[in-house]
C-alpha positions, 0 to 999 in steps of 0.5 A: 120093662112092662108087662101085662098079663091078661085074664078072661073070667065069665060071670052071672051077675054085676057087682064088687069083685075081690080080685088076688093077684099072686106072682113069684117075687112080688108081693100078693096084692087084692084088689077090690073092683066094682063092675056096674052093669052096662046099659044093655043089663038094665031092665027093660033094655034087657029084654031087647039086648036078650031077645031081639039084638041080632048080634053077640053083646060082649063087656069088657073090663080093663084093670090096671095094677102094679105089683110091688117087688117082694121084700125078702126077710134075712135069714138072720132076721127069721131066725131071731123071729123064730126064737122071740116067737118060741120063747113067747109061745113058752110063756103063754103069749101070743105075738103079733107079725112085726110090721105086718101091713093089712092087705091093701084093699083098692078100689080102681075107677072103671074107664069112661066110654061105651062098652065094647059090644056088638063084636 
């Protein structure tokens, strides 16, 4: 079963933008996407777009990801973490997570084809 949830954001300038998705009993994914300007932001075409165009220029962007599942810890598993962590702590050492995957960073192609102006 898919789902899809839609979010609208409004914003100044075009550029790469860092996007954190967070929903309970997936892990928390961030993406990194890049949204050009369209052609109606470009100079000189801008001034046209702002001033003379008679209709409303909307940009629109679709961002498709997939969310994995979470991977729960056994309580058995936290607890024996817990106690390696403190018996380090005693000793001075600081310990690094078991197994802990840096944050992945993606990059999604925008879709070919003209915006979706002029609504």
């Amino acid at each position: 079963m898919r789902r899809e949830t839609c979010v609208s954001t409004s914003f100044t300038y075009f550029a790469a933008r860092k996007i954190q998705l967070v929903k309970d009993g997936y892990e928390t994914l961030t993406v990194k996407q890049r949204f050009p300007p369209p052609w109606y932001e470009i100079p000189p075409l801008d001034f046209v777009s702002e001033n003379l165009w008679p209709h409303d220029l909307r940009n629109e962007h679709l961002v498709n990801v997939q969310l994995q599942p979470q991977q729960l810890t056994t309580s058995d598993k936290l607890l024996e973490r817990a106690e390696t962590l403190r018996g380090e702590a005693f000793h001075g050492h600081a310990a690094a997570l078991p197994n802990a995957a840096p944050v992945p960073q993606v990059v999604l192609p925008l879709p070919t084809g003209a915006p979706a102006g002029n609504r």
